[in-house]
Each structure stands twice: as C-alpha cells, then as structure tokens.
ZASE-178965 format. One line per 4 residues: number of its first residue (from 1); their letters; for each residue x, y, z of C-alpha. Coordinates in nm, 2 decimals, always signed. Example, Ala and Ser with C-alpha at 12.3 -4.5 7.8 and 13.67 -1.06 7.14 Angstrom:
REM ZASE-178965
1 = AS = +1.23 -0.45 +0.78 | +1.37 -0.11 +0.71
//
This chain:
REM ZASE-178965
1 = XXXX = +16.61 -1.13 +9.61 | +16.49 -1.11 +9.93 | +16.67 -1.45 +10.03 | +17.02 -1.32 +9.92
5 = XXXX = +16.92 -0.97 +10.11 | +16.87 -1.14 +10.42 | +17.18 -1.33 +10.39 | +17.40 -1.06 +10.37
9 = XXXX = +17.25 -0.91 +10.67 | +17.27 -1.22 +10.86 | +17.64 -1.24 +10.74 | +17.71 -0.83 +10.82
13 = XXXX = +17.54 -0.88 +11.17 | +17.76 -1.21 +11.24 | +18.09 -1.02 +11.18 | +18.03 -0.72 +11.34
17 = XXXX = +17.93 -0.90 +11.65 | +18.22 -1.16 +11.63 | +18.46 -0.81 +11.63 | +18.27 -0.67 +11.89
21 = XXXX = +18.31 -0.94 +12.14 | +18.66 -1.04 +12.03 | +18.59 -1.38 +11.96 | +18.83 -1.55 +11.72
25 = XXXX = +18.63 -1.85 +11.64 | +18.22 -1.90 +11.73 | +18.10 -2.28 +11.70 | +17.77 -2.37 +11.57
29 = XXXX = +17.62 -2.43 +11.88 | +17.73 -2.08 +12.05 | +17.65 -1.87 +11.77 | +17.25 -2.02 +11.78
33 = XXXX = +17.35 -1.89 +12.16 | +17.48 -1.55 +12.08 | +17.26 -1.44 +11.77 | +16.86 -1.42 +11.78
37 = XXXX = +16.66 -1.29 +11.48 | +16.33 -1.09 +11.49 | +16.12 -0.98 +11.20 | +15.74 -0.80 +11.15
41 = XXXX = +15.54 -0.68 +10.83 | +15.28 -0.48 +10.88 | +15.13 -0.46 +10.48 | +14.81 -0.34 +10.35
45 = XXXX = +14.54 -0.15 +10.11 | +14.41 +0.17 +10.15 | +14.15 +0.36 +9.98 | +14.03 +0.71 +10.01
49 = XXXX = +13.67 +0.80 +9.85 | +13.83 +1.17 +9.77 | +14.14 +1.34 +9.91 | +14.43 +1.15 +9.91
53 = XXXX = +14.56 +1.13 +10.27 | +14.86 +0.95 +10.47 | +14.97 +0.80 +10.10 | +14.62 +0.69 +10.03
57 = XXXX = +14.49 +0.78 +9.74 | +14.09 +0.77 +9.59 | +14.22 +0.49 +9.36 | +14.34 +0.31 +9.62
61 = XXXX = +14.72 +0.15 +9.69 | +14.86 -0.16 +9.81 | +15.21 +0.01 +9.81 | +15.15 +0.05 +10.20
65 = XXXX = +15.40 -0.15 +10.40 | +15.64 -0.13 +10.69 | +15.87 -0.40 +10.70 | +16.16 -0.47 +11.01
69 = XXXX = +16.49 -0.72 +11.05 | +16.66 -0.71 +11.39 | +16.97 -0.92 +11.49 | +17.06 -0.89 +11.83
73 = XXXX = +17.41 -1.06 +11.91 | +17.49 -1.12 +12.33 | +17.86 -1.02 +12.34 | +17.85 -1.11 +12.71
77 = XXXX = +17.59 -1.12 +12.99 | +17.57 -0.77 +13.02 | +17.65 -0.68 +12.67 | +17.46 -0.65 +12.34
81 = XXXX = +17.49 -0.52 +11.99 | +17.16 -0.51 +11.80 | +17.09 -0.39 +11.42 | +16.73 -0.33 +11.28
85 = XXXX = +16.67 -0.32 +10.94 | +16.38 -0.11 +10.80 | +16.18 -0.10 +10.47 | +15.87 +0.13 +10.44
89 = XXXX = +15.63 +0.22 +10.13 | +15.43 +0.48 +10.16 | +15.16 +0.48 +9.90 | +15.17 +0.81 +9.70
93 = XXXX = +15.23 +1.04 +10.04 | +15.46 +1.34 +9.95 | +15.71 +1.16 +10.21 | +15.77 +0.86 +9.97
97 = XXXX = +16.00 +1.05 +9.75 | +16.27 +1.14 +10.09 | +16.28 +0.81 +10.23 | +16.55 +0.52 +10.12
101 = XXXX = +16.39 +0.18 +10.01 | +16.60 +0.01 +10.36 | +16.74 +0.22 +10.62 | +16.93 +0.15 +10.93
105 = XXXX = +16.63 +0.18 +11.20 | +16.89 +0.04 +11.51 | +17.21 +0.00 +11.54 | +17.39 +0.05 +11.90
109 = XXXX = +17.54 -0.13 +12.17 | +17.37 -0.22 +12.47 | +17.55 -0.23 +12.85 | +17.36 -0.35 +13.17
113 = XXXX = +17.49 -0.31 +13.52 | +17.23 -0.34 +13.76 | +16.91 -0.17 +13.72 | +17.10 +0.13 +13.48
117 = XXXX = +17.10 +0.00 +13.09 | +17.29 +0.22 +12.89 | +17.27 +0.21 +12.47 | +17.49 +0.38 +12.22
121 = XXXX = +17.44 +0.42 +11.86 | +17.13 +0.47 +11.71 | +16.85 +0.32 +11.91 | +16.47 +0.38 +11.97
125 = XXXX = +16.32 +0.68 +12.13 | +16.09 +0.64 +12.44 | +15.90 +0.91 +12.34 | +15.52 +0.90 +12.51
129 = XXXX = +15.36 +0.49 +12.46 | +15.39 +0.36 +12.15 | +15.67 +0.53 +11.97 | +15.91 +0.23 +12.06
133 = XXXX = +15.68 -0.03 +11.88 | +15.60 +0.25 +11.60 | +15.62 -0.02 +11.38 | +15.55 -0.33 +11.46
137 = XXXX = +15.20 -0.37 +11.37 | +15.10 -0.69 +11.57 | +15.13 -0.46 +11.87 | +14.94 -0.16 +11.80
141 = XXXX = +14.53 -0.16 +11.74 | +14.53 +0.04 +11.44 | +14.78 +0.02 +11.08 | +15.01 +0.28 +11.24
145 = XXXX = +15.01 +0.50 +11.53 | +14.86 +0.86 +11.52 | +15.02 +1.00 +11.26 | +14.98 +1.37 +11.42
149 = XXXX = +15.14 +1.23 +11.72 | +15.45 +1.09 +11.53 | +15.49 +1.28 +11.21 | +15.72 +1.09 +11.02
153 = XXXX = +16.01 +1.16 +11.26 | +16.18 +1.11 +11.59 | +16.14 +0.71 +11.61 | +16.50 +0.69 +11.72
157 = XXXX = +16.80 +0.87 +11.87 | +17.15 +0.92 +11.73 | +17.37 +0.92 +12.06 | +17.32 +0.81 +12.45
161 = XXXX = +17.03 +0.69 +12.57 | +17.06 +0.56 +12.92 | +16.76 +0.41 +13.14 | +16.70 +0.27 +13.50
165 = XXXX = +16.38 +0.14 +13.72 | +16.30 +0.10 +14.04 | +16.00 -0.06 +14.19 | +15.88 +0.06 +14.47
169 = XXXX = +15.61 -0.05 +14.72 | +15.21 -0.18 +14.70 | +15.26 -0.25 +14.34 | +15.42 +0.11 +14.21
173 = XXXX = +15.70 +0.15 +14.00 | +15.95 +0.41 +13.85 | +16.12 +0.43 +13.48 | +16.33 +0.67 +13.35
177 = XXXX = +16.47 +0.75 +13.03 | +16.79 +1.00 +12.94 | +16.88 +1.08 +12.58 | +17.16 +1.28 +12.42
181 = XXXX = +17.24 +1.31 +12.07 | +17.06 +1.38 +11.71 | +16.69 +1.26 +11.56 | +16.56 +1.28 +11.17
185 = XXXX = +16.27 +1.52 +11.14 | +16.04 +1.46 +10.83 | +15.69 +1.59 +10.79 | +15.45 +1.74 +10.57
189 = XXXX = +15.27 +2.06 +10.68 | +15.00 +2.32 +10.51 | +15.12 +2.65 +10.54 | +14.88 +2.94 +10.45
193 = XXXX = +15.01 +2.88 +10.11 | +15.14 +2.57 +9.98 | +15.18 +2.18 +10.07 | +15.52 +2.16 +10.26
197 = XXXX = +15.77 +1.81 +10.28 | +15.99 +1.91 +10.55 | +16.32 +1.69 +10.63 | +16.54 +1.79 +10.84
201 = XXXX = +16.78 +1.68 +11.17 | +16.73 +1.79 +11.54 | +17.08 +1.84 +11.64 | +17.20 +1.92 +12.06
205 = XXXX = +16.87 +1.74 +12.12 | +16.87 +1.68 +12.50 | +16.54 +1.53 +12.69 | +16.37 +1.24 +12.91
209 = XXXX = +16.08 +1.07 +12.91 | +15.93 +0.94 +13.27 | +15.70 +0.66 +13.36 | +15.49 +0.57 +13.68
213 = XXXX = +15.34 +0.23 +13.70 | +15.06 +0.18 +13.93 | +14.84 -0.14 +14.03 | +14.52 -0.18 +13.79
217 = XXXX = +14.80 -0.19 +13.48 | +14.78 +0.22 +13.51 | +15.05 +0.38 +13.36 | +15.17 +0.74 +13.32
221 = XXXX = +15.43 +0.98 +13.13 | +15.58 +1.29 +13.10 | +15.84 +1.33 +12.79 | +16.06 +1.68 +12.72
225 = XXXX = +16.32 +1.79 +12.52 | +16.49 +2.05 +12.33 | +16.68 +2.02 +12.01 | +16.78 +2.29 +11.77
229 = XXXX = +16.71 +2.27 +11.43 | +16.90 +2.36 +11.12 | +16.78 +2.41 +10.79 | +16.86 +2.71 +10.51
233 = XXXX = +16.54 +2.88 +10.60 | +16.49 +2.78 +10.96 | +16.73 +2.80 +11.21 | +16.69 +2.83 +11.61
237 = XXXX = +16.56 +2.62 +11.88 | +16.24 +2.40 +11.93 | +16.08 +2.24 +12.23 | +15.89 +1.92 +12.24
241 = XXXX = +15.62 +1.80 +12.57 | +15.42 +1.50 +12.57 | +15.19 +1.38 +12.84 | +15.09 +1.02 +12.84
245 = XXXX = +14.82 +0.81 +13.02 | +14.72 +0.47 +13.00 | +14.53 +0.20 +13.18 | +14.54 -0.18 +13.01
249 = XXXX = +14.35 -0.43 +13.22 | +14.25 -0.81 +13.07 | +13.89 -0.64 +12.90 | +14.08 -0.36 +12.71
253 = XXXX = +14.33 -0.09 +12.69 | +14.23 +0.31 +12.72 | +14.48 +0.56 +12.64 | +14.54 +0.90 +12.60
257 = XXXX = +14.82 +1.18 +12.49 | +14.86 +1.48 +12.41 | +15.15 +1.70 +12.24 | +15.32 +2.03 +12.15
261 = XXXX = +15.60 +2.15 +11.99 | +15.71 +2.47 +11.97 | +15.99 +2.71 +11.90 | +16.18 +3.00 +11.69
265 = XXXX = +16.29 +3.11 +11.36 | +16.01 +3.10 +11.18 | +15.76 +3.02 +11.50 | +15.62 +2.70 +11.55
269 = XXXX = +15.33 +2.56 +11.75 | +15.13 +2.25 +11.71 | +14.94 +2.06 +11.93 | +14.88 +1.73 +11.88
273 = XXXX = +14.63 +1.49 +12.13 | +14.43 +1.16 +12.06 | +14.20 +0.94 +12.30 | +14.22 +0.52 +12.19
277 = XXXX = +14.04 +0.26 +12.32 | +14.09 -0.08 +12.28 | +13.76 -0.36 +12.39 | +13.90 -0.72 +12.41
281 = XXXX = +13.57 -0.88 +12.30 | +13.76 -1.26 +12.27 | +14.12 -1.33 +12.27 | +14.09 -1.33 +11.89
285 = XXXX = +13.85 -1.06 +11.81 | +13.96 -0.71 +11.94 | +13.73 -0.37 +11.88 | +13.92 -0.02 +11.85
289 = XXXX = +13.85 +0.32 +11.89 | +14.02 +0.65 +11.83 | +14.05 +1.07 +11.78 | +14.30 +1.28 +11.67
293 = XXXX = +14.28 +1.67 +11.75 | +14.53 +1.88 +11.61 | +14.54 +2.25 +11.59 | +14.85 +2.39 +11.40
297 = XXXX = +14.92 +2.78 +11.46 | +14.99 +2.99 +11.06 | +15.24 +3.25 +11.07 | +15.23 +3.56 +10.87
301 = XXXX = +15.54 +3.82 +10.82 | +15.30 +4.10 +11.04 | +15.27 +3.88 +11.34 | +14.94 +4.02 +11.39
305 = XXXX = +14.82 +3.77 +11.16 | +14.93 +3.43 +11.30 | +14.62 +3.23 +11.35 | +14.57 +2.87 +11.48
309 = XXXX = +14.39 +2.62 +11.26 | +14.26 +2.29 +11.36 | +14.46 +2.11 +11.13 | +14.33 +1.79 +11.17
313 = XXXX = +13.98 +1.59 +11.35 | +14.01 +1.23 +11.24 | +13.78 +0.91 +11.44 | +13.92 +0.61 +11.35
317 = XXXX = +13.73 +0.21 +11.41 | +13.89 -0.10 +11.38 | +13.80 -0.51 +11.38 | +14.13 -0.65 +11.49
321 = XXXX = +14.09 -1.05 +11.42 | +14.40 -1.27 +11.55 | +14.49 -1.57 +11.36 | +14.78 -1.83 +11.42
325 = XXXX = +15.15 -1.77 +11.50 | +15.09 -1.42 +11.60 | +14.93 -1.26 +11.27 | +14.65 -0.98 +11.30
329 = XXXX = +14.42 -0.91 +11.03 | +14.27 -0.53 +11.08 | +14.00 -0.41 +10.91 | +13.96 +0.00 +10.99
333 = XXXX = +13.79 +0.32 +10.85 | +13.86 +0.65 +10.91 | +13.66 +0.99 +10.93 | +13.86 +1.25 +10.84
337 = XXXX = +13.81 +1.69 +10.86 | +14.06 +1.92 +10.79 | +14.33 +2.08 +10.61 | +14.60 +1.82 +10.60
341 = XXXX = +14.62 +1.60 +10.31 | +14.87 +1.51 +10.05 | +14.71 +1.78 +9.87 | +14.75 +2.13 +9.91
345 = XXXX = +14.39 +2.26 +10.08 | +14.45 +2.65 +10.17 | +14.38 +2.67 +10.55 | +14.38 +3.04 +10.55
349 = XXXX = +14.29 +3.33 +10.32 | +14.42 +3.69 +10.42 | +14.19 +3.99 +10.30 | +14.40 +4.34 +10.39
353 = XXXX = +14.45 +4.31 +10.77 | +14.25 +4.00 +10.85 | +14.30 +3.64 +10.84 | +13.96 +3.42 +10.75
357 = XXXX = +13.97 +3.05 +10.80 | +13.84 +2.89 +10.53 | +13.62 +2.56 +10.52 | +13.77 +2.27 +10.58
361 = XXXX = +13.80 +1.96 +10.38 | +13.65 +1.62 +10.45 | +13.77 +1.21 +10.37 | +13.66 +0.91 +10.47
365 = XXXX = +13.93 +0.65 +10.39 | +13.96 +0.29 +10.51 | +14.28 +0.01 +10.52 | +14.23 -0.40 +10.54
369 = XXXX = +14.60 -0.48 +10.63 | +14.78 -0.83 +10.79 | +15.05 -0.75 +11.06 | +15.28 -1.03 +11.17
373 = XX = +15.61 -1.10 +11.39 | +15.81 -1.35 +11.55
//
C-alpha cells in the first residue's frame, strides 16, 4: 500500500512540476536534476500511569506517529514548486477524530531574486523556533514540540509569505518574515465546564516574525499577528505574540519562549512559555530538559467571574541516542499538573458570586520513540 501511495505521489508531483515549468519533455537525467525527495517518521509508544494526556492513554498506544513526503521540483534557478505530504496518529487524543489520515502539509511555489524569497500556496509558518520543523522529529530533542506552545494549529499559512536577510557586521544578522493569508486552528481546551475540541480557520490573518542572529550562535525573535476567527459561536478578532530566545553553541542548546493569545467574542487569553535545554554529552548521546507554564484565563457570563487558571506545569527529560543514517532513538518522561487532559477535569467551581479553583490533577507519562529523515 504504501508502495503504490508513494507512487502516485511521485507521479502527481512530476506532472504538476512538468506544467509548471512548461517543459514538454524531461529526460532521465534532468528530471534526477529537477526533482529531490525528502521524508521523516517520527513513531512511538506512550504510556500514562493515570490521566490520559496528549493521546496517551494509561493503557498505553503505539498509535503515535507523524509521518512527512516532500517533493521539491526546480522549475528554474530561481524557481521552485514543493509539495509535502503529511500523515499523523494521534493515540486516543480528542483531536484524532478532526484530522484526515494524509493532508496536504505544503504546497506552493517558491521565487528567489536576490536576498527576497517569496512563496505562494500553502507553506510553513515561521512562527517563534521550532514551528517550521514541527515535525520532523530527528531535529527536535523531545517527541514533539511544546504542545501548549503549538496547539494543534498554525504550522502553516494559506497565502503570501515573503522573506529576506541581511547580514550585517562583526558576525550579526537580520531575518524577516511577512505573511498574508488563512491558518487551521485545532485545539482542545477545559472550559469551567466541559472538555472542548475546537477547529476552526483564522481568516485576514496578517503578521511577521523577526530574527537577530548574533555571534556565540545567539539568536532572537519577536512574532505578531492578527487574524479574525469565525465560528457559529465565536466570532471577532484575536491577537497572537511570541518572544523567542535561543543560544546553540557545540556543548548544547538553551532556549526559551513565551506566548499569548488573546481577543474577543467570547474573550480569550492564554499564555503559554517553556524553558528547554539541550547537553550534548557525545555526538551520539544527547541529555534534554524542559517546562511548560501555561495559565489559561475562564470566562463566566457576569464578567466579574473570569479567573485565570494555570492550565498546565509539565517537566519533561529525555535520553536522545543517535544511531546510523540519521535515526534518533528518545527515551522521555514527563511530569505533569494540571487541568488539561483528554479528560474533562473541572478547573473551576462557582458558589453564588465567587469562583474557587479547584485542585488540580497530576500524570506522569513517558514515550520511547525512533525519529528518522533523509
């Protein structure tokens, strides 16, 4: 099955690109010119020892995967179309049941001239560090990125995204990144009363994300933008900030972010921030270490009411081992205390005119998982 699957993409991403560029007849040796293939896998186990979080459940899943197929043809030297494929399970998260078995992850077309690239279609989001590489697991320390960081939404843009860089002096460099155009919007929230799955799209969304390189491999970024959402029972605009910092030298990688959305009709307002460090004990054993904050504001009809929650505390640790032709095997376990799980724990109880927060939840969970590319 998954023979004939990739040879009807193969065949799909040949003729679109042979339109594209106008070419009436390719020969063998310029199509293995033209047309480069990339895959990853990221696949795994996870096991929770009581509520089941992230798709994990207490009996455990192997139903955890995130698989990706990119063909990139070069119409020209400055021109290139590129289509990713993308197939994710889920274990038994809420999400599983609003998510195709293969979606279209990329597809756009891709002009350089000079130091301005400009891609149309749907292509990833620079959104903060890692949300470009989202899911290619031989790159990140961990099975996934923070999920409180991501959600399950904004990995790529439906529009214009154009992007330039300039180095500058003693080692320092600028990148910028403009986006127009629409994103999917999936997550799954505790409201004072139920276990929410939320999909929706951010339509008008307009923002930039901007990076500053220094020497010592220090880099830092500031992402905004605005997009108006539209579903039957919300309606209005919402506003998205990120603030990124990062320094990766040869011994290990420390980051940092933090995040907030917020916005109208009904209110919203969530932060979101994780610290991650990353010790490079030997080029093929890697240590890692991370936590998540979250704090999630509840709103109430009588706005007197509303009350921020801290959603989420999680401290991850991972054994990342590195084995031949670019495969990573990680072995992580989380701690996790909270209200957000995939199922329903009431963050908030309201007695007459007052809201009491009631006691959290806690997990531990744990994922042994294989990521490889090429």
């Amino acid at each position: 099955m998954y023979t004939s699957f990739s040879r009807r993409c193969i065949l799909s991403a040949i003729a679109a690109g042979a339109l594209l560029s106008g070419a009436r007849v390719l020969s063998a040796q310029s199509l293995e010119e033209r047309l480069t293939i990339h895959a990853s896998l990221n696949a795994g186990y996870g096991k929770s020892n009581d509520l089941p979080v992230l798709g994990i459940p207490k009996e455990g899943t192997v139903d955890y995967r995130v698989m990706t197929l990119q063909f990139r043809y070069q119409m020209a030297p400055n021109d290139a179309f590129v289509v990713q494929l993308l197939n994710r399970r889920l274990g038994s998260s809420p999400l599983a049941g609003v998510l195709n078995d293969v979606t279209t992850q990329m597809a756009y077309w891709q002009h350089r001239a000079g130091a301005i690239t400009t891609k149309v279609g749907r292509t990833p989001l620079p959104r903060g560090l890692t949300n470009e590489v989202r899911y290619i697991g031989t790159v990140l320390p961990f099975f996934r990125q923070p999920f409180e960081i991501s959600g399950d939404a904004f990995d790529a843009v439906d529009g214009v995204l154009v992007t330039g860089r300039r180095d500058l002096a003693k080692g320092f460099a600028v990148e910028g990144h403009a986006h127009f155009g629409a994103s999917e919007n999936r997550s799954v929230r505790a409201t004072s009363t139920e276990l929410t799955v939320r999909s929706s799209r951010a339509h008008n969304m307009i923002g930039a994300q901007g990076y500053l390189d220094a020497p010592g491999g220090v880099r830092l970024g500031v992402f905004a933008n605005k997009y108006e959402r539209r579903t039957p029972t919300q309606t209005g605009f919402r506003n998205f900030v990120a603030y990124s910092g990062q320094i990766d030298r040869s011994f290990g990688v420390l980051r940092a972010e933090h995040f907030r959305e917020s916005g109208e009709s009904p209110g919203a307002d969530l932060k979101s921030r994780y610290v991650q460090a990353v010790a490079k004990l030997h080029p093929r054993i890697h240590l890692a270490g991370e936590h998540i904050r979250q704090t999630q504001r509840v709103f109430f009809t009588d706005t007197r009411l509303n009350t921020d929650i801290p959603s989420v505390r999680e401290t991850g640790a991972a054994v990342n081992l590195f084995g031949a032709a670019g495969t990573v095997f990680k072995f992580e376990h989380r701690w996790r205390n909270g209200y957000t799980y995939d199922a329903f724990v009431a963050p908030t109880t309201v007695e007459g005119n007052t809201v009491r927060i009631n006691p959290s939840r806690a997990t531990n969970y744990w994922i042994a998982s294989v990521a490889t590319s090429f």
